[in-house]
C-alpha positions in Angstrom: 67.4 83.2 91.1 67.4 87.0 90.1 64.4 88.8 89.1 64.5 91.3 85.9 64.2 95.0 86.9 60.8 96.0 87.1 60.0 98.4 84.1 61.2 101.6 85.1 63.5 104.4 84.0 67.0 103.9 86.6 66.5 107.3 87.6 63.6 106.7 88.7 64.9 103.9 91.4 68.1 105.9 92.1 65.2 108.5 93.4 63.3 105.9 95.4 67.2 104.7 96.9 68.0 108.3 97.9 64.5 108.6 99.8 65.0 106.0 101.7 68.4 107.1 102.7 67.1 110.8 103.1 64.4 109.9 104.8 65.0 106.7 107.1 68.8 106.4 106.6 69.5 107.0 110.3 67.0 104.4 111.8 66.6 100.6 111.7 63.3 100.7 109.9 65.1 102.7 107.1 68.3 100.9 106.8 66.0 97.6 106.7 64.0 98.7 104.1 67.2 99.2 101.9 68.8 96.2 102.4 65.4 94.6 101.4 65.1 96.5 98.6 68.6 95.4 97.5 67.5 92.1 97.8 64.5 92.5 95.4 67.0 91.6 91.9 70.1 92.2 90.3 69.5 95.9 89.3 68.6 96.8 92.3 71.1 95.5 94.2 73.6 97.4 91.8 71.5 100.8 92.7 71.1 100.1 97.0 74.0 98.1 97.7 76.8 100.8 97.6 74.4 103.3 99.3 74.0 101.1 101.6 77.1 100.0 102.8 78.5 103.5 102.7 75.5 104.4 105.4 76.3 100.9 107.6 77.6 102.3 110.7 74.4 104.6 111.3 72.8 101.3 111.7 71.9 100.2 114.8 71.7 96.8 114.4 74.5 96.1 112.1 73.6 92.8 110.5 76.5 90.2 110.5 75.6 88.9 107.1 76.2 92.3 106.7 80.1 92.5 107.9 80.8 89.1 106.4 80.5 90.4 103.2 82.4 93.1 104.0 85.2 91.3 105.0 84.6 88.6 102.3 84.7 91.2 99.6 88.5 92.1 101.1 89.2 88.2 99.9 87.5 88.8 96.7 85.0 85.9 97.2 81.9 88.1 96.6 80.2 89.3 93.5 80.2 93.0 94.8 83.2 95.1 96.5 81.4 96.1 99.6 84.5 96.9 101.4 85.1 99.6 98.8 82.0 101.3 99.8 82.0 102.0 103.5 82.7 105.3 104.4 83.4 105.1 108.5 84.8 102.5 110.6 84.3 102.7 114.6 86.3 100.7 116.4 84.2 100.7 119.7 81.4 100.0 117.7 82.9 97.1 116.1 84.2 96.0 119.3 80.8 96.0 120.4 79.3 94.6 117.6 81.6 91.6 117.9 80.9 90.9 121.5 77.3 89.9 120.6 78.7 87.1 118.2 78.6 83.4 119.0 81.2 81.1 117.3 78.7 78.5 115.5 76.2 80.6 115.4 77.2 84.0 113.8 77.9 83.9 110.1 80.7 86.5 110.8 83.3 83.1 111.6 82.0 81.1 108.6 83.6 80.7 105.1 85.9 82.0 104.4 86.7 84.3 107.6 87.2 81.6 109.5 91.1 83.3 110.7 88.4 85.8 112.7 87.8 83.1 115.4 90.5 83.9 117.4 90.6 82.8 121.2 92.4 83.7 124.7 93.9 80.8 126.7 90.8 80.3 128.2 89.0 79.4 125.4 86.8 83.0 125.0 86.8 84.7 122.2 89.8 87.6 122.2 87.4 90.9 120.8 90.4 93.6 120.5 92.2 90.9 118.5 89.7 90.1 116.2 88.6 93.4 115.8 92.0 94.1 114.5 91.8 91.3 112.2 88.8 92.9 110.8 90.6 96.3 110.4 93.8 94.2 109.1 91.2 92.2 106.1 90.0 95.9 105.0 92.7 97.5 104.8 95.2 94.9 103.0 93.7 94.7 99.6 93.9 98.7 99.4 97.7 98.3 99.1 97.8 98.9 95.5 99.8 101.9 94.1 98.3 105.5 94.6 97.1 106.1 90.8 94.7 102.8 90.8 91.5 104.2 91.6 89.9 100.8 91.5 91.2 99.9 95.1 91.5 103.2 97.2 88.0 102.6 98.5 85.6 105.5 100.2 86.6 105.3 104.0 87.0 108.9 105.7 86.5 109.1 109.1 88.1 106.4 111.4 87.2 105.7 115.0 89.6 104.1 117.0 88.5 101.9 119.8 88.8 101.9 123.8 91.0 98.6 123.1 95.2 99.0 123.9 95.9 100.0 120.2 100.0 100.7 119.2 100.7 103.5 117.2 102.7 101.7 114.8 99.4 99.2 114.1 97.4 102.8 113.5 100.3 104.1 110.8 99.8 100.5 109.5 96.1 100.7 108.9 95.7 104.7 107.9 98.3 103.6 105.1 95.9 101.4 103.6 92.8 104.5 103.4 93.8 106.9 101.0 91.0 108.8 101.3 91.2 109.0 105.1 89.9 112.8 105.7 89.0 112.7 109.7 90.8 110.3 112.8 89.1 110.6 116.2 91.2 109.1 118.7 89.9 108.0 122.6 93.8 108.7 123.6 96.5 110.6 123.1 98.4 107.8 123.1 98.1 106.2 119.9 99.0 109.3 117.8 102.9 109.9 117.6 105.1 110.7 114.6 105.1 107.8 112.6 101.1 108.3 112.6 101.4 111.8 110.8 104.0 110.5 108.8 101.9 107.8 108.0 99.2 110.0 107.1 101.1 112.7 105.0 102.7 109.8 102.9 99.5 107.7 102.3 96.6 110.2 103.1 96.4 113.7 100.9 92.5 114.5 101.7 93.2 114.2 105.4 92.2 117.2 107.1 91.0 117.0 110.8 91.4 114.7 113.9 89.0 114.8 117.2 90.8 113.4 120.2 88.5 112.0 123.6 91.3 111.3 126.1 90.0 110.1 129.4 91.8 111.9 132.4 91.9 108.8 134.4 94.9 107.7 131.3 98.0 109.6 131.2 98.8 111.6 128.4 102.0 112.1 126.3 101.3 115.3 124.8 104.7 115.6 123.3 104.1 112.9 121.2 101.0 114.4 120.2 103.0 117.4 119.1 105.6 115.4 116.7 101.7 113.8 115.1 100.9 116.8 114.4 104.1 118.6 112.9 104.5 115.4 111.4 101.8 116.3 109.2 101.7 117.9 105.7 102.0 121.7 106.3 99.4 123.7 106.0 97.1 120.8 105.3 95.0 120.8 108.9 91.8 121.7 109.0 89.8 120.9 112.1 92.2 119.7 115.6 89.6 119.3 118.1 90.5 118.0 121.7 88.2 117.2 124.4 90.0 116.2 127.5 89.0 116.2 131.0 91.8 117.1 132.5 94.6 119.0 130.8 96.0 120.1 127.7 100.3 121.2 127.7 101.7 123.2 125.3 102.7 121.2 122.6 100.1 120.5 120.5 99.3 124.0 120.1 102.9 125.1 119.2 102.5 122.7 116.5 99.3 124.0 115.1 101.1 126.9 114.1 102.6 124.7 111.2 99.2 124.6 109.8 98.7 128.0 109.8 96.8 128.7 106.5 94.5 125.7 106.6 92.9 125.6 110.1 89.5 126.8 110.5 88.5 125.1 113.7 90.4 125.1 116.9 88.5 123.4 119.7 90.6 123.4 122.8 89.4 121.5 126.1 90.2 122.2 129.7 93.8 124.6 129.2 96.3 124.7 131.8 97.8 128.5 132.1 101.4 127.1 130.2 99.0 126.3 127.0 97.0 129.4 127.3 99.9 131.5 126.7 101.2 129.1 124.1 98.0 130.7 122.0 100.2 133.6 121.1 101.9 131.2 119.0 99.2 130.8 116.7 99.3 134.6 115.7 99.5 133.8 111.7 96.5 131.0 112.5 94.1 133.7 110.8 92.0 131.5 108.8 89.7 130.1 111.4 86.6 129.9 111.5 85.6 128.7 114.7 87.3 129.3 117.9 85.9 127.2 121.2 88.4 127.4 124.1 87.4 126.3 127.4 89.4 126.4 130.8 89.6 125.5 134.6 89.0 128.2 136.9 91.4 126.6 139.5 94.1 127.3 137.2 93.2 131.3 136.6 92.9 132.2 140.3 95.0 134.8 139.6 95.2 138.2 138.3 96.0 138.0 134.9 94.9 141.7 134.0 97.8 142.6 136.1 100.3 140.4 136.1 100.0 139.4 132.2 98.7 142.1 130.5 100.5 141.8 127.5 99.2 138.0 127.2 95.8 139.1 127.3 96.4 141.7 124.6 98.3 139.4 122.3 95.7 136.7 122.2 93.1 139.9 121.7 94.9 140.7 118.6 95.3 137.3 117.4 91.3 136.6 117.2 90.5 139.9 116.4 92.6 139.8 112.9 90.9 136.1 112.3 88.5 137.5 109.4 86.7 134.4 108.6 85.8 133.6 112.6 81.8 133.0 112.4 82.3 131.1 115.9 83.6 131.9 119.1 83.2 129.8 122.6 84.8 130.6 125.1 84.2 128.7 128.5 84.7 128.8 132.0 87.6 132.0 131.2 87.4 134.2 133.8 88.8 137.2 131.4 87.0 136.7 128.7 85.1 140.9 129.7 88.6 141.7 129.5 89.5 140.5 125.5 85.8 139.8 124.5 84.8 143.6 124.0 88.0 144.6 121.7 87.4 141.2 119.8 83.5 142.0 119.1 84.6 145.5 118.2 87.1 144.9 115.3 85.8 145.5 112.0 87.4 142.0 110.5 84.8 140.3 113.0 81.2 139.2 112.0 80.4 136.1 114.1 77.4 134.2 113.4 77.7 132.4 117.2 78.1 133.7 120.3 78.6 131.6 123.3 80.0 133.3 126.7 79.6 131.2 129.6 81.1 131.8 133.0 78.9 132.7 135.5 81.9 135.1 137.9 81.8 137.9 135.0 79.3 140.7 134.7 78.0 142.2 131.5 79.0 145.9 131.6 78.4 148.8 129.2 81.4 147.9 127.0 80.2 144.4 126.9 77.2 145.7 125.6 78.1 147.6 123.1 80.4 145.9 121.5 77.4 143.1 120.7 75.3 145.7 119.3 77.8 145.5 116.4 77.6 141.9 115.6 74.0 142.6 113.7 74.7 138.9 111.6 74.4 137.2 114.9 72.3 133.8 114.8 73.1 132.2 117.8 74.0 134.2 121.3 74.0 132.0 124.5 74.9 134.2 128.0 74.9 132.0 130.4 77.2 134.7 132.7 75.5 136.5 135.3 77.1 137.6 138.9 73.4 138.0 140.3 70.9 136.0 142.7 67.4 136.3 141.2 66.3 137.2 144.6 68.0 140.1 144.6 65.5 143.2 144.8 65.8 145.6 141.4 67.0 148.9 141.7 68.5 151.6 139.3 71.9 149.5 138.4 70.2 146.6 137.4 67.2 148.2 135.2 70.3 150.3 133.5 72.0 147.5 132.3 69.5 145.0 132.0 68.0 147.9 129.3 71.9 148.0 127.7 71.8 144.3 127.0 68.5 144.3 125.7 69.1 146.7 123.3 72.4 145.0 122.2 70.7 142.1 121.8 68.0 143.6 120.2 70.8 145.5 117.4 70.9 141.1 116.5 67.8 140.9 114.2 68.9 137.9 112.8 68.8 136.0 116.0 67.9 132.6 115.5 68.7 131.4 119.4 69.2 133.1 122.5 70.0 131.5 125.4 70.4 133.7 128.4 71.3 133.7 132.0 71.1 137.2 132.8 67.2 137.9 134.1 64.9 140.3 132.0 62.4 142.5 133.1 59.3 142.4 131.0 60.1 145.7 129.2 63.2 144.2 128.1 61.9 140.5 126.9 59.2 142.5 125.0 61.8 144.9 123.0 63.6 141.5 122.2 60.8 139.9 121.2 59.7 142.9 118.6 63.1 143.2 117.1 64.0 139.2 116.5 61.4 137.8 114.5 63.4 135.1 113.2 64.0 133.7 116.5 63.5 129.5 116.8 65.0 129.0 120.1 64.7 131.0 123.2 65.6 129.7 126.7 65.4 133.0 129.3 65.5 133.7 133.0 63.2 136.1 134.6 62.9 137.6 137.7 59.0 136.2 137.9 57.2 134.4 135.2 53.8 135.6 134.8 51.0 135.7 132.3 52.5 139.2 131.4 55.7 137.3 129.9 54.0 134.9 127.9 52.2 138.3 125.8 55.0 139.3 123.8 56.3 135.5 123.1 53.3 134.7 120.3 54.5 137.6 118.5 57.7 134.5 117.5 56.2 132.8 114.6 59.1 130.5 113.8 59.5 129.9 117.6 60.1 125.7 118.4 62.2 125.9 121.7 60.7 127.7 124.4 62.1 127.6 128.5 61.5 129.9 131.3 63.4 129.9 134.3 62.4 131.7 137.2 62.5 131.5 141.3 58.7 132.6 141.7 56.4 131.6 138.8 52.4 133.1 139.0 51.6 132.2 135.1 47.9 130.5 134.9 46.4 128.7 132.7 44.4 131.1 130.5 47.8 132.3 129.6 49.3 129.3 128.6 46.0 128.4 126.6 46.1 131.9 125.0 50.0 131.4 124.0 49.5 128.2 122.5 46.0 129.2 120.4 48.2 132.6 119.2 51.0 130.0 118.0 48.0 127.5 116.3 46.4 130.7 114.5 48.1 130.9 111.3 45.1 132.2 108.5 48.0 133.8 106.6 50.3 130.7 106.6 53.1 132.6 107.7 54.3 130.5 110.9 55.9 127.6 111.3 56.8 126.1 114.6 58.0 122.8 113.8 58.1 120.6 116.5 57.4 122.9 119.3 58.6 122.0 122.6 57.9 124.7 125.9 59.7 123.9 129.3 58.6 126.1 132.4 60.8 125.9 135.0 62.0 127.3 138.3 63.0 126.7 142.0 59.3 126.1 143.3 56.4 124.8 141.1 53.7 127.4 140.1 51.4 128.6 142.4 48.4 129.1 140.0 49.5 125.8 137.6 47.9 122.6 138.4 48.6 119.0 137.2 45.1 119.5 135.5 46.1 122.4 133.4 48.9 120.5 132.3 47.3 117.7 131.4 44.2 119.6 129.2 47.5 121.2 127.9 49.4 118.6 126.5 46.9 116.7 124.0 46.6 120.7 122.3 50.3 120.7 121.4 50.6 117.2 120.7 47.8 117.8 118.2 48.8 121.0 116.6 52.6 121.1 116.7 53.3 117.1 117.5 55.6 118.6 120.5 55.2 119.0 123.9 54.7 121.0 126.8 56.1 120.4 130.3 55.9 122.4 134.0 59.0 121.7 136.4 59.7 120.8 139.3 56.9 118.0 140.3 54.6 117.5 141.5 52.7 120.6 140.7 49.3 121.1 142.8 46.0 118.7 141.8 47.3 115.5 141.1 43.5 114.1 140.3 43.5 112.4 137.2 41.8 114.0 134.1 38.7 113.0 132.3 39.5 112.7 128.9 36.5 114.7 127.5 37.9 117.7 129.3 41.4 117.7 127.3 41.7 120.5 125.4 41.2 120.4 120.9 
């Protein structure tokens, strides 16, 4: 029988609801908690219950007393709506999910979704089949005309499964979400025109699709194309595709129908044919992140020479994007030749900076064309045409100083993640001129105790790694790192979580296993994190008495 509300003011348990969705949303503990509390009376259950069924597919154990009254809500054989309230479906989730069902034994076959006990010739249960019976039960009662408010539910974001999946059954089910915003697809496959017609006729908040497609399946991008200019112009915000093989043209000729409304374009593994399709997305000037990554096979050739005007054109196109605050660009091999210009233009003030592609050097131009990005937060460099080994001489102290004082010109730097090595000069003008930095993850030519001086100065600092060949850093310095990051009489740091990561080609020659280990009860202590020495095993392996751990 229900119990009465305990005495309380409803705002006062709509605040207790969104704390334990705030707080333990994510995890089993948390989602348990609010399904208990849901279960404490009848006002409750109206205050937890749609919360949490729009947070059930963060759950890792998704409760089949749970689904079943999903689906029975679809049947309207249940006190509440619950199918109104979910806000993602994932299909290889579900899939999942069902395959840890037993028929008698699972209350997701009982009354009245008995039709979901669906069998192969062999007696099994058939999983793609009654997943698509599940997906069928949620979205026929939404078939109600486009005003009544009472039946469009809250799903936004549907994941379609590994399962064989037609694209006319996909049209079928997006016409049955109305407030469909985001479609990640595992193929290319099961997008074709009817899907964007689908979506444009049934779906007006839709606005981005993800697509995973597994280079071992073959790939109709022309298809692809028609989903997209099937679409509602201009109504595209996010296309992301992550292949592992190739992308063709067509998809991005038909971005250019969306020209005004996209502001994320994340291409995955280009062939040369789509990279000069970009020119076509010249009015695309909206964007505001760019991530772009290629196969090097496929640019073995000079493309300064023999395509200059390519190069320019996509130059021009980025740098007259206003609103870009992200740019990736991966693997390109001519990035030094468009990057420069781009980072020059006054319409461009990027917030992340990732450049990775370990062929290209960093010249003077380079260099000071980051010194005018000062509203940098994030800069990763992971391009470097240098072995570490390699002695220093004039060259390399000249532009190793060039970078750092680019870098440097970034005051705002949050995270820097570079793979060209610093001389201690140069990691000490960095560390001076970024004191907002939370993440920094460096190579050096040698990492000893004089590197690890200029690093306390970081009082927000959570993410530290070092990287080097030869590594000489003792203990002391560690110690006197770590008590300089501890010391905080003003209150002025905060370090989080702080996790440090030394690391290099040989262990350290004046590190033991011991120092580690009187290391790592200090930071567990003071900063819950942790500290850890690579490669194993690192010299004295004798095990520590505890009284000589460090406070």
């Amino acid at each position: 029988m229900p119990q009465p509300t305990p005495k309380l003011p409803p705002e006062i348990w709509r605040l207790v609801v969104q704390a334990l969705i705030v707080h333990n949303g994510f995890y089993v503990n948390g989602f348990l908690d609010l399904y208990q509390f849901s279960r404490v009376c009848m006002g409750f259950a109206a205050l937890a219950l749609p919360e949490l069924y729009s947070i059930q597919h963060k759950s890792f154990t998704q409760l089949p007393s749970l689904w079943h009254s999903i689906l029975a809500s679809t049947l309207g054989t249940t006190l509440f709506p619950y199918y109104l309230w979910i806000t993602e479906i994932d299909l290889t989730s579900c899939e999942y999910f069902v395959r840890q069902q037993r028929p008698g034994q699972s209350p997701l076959f009982s009354h009245p979704l008995e039709m979901l006990d669906i069998r192969k010739p062999d007696g099994n249960l058939d999983h793609p089949a009654i997943v698509t019976e599940m997906v069928n039960l949620l979205t026929s009662p939404t078939r109600r005309p486009a005003d009544d408010e009472t039946t469009q539910g809250s799903l936004s974001f549907l994941k379609t499964g590994h399962f064989s999946l037609p694209p006319s059954r996909l049209a079928s089910w997006v016409s049955g979400f109305r407030r469909l915003k985001l479609l990640q697809a595992l193929e290319v496959g099961v997008l074709d025109g009817t899907v964007g017609s689908a979506i444009r006729a049934s779906c007006p908040a839709f606005t981005g699709v993800r697509i995973i497609q597994d280079s071992s399946r073959s790939a109709n991008f022309h298809h692809l194309g028609a989903f997209i200019q099937n679409l509602k112009p201009d109504s595209l915000e996010k296309f992301e595709m992550i292949h592992t093989d190739h992308i063709s043209k067509e998809p991005i000729q038909a971005l250019s129908l969306h020209a005004r409304s996209l502001k994320a374009l994340i291409l995955q593994s280009l062939v040369p044919s789509a990279f000069a399709s970009l020119t076509t997305l010249q009015r695309c000037r909206s964007l505001e992140s760019l991530v772009i990554r290629v196969e090097n096979d496929d640019f073995s050739y000079d493309w300064k020479a023999r395509r200059p005007q390519l190069l320019q054109d996509v130059t021009q196109w980025i740098s007259n994007c206003g609103h870009l605050q992200e740019l990736v660009l991966i693997d390109v091999p001519i990035w030094d030749s468009i990057v420069p210009e781009i980072l020059q233009s006054p319409l461009i003030r990027l917030r992340r900076l990732v450049l990775n592609n370990p062929k290209t050097e960093m010249d003077e131009g380079f260099c000071s064309a980051l010194s005018r990005q000062t509203e940098l937060q994030c800069l990763v460099l992971t391009s470097y045409n240098r072995d570490d080994t390699t002695p220093q001489d004039d060259r390399w102290e000249a532009r190793n100083a060039q970078l750092c004082r680019a870098i440097a010109s970034c005051r705002n730097l949050q995270q820097l993640d570079l793979g060209e090595p610093l001389s201690h000069a140069s990691l000490e003008h960095i560390c001076r001129s970024t004191p907002h930095m939370e993440i920094l993850h460096l190579r050096v030519l040698e990492l000893d105790d004089r590197f690890l001086e200029p690093i306390g100065g970081l009082g927000k600092l959570r993410s530290l790694a070092l990287y080097s060949q030869r590594s000489t850093f003792t203990y002391t310095a560690v110690r006197r790192l770590l008590g300089t990051f501890a010391a905080d009489p003003e209150g002025k740091r905060n370090h989080g979580t702080l996790h440090i990561v030394f690391s290099g080609k040989h262990p350290p020659s004046s590190f033991t296993q011991q120092d580690l280990a009187r290391l790592r009860p200090f930071c567990s202590k003071h900063f819950g994190g942790a500290i850890d020495v690579w490669p194993f095993p690192l010299p004295g392996a004798e095990p520590l008495d505890p009284a000589a751990a460090d406070d």
